[in-house]
C-alpha positions as CSV (number, residue, x, y, z in Angstrom):
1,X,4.9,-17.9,-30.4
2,X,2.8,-15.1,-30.5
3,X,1.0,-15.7,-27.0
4,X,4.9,-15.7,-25.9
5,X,5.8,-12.0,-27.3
6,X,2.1,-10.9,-26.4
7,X,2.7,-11.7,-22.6
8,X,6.6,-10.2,-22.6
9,X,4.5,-7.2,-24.1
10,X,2.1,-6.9,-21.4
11,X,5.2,-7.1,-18.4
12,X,7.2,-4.8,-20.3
13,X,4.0,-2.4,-20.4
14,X,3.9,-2.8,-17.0
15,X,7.0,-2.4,-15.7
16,X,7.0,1.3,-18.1
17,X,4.3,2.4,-16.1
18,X,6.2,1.7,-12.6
19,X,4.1,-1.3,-11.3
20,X,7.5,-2.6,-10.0
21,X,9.0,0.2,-8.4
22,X,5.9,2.4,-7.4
23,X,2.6,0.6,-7.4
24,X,3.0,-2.5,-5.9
25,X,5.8,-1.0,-3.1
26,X,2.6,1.5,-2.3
27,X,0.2,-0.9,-1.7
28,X,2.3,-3.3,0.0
29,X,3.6,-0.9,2.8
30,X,-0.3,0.6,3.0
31,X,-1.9,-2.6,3.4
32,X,0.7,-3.8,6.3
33,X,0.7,0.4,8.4
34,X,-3.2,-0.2,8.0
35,X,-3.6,-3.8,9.1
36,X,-1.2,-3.2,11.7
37,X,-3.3,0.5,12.8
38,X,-6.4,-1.4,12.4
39,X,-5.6,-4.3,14.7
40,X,-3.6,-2.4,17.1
41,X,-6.0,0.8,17.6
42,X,-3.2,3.0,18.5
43,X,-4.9,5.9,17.2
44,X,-8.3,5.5,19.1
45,X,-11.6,4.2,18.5
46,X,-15.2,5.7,19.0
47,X,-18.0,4.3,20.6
48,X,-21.2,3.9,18.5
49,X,-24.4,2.4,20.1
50,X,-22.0,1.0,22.6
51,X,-19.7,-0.8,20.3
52,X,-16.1,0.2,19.6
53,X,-15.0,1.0,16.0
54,X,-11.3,1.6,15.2
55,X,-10.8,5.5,13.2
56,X,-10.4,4.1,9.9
57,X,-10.3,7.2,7.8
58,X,-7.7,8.6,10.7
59,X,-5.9,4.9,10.1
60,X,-6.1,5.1,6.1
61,X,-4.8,8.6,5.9
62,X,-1.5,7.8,8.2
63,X,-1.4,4.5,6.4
64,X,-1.4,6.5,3.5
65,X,1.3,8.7,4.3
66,X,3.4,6.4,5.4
67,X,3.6,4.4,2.0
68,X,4.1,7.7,0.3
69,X,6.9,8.4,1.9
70,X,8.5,5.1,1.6
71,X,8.3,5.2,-2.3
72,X,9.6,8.2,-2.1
73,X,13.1,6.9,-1.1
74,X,14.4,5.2,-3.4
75,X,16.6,3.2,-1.4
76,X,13.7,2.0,1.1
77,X,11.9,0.7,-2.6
78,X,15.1,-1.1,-3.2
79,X,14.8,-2.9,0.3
80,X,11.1,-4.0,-0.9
């Protein structure tokens, strides 16, 4: 019984903090602009010791920004 109330605890914790609504909406919509920036290379590469490597702090900043924004509508956070 008390593991039970421990672990309702714990999610209710959780869910004060805004894991829910803000954390795990962020890092969702990050992860998928920077996978999809990554694998697409829409925003260039650069060429070191003639190999190709994709702008990842260019990707991770847009990726960035992007998620922000969509946590900042409430209504896209709903959709998620």
């Amino acid at each position: 019984m008390v593991e039970e109330s421990l672990f309702r605890g714990v999610i209710g914790f959780l869910d004060k903090i805004g894991l829910y609504d803000v954390i795990l909406p962020f890092l969702l919509v990050f992860t998928i602009m920077f996978a999809i920036l990554e694998k697409t290379k829409v925003l260039g590469i650069e060429k070191i010791d003639n190999k190709d490597y994709t702008k990842k702090n260019l990707n991770a900043m847009v990726a960035f920004c992007t998620a922000f924004l969509v946590i900042a509508s409430t209504q896209l956070v709903a959709v998620v």
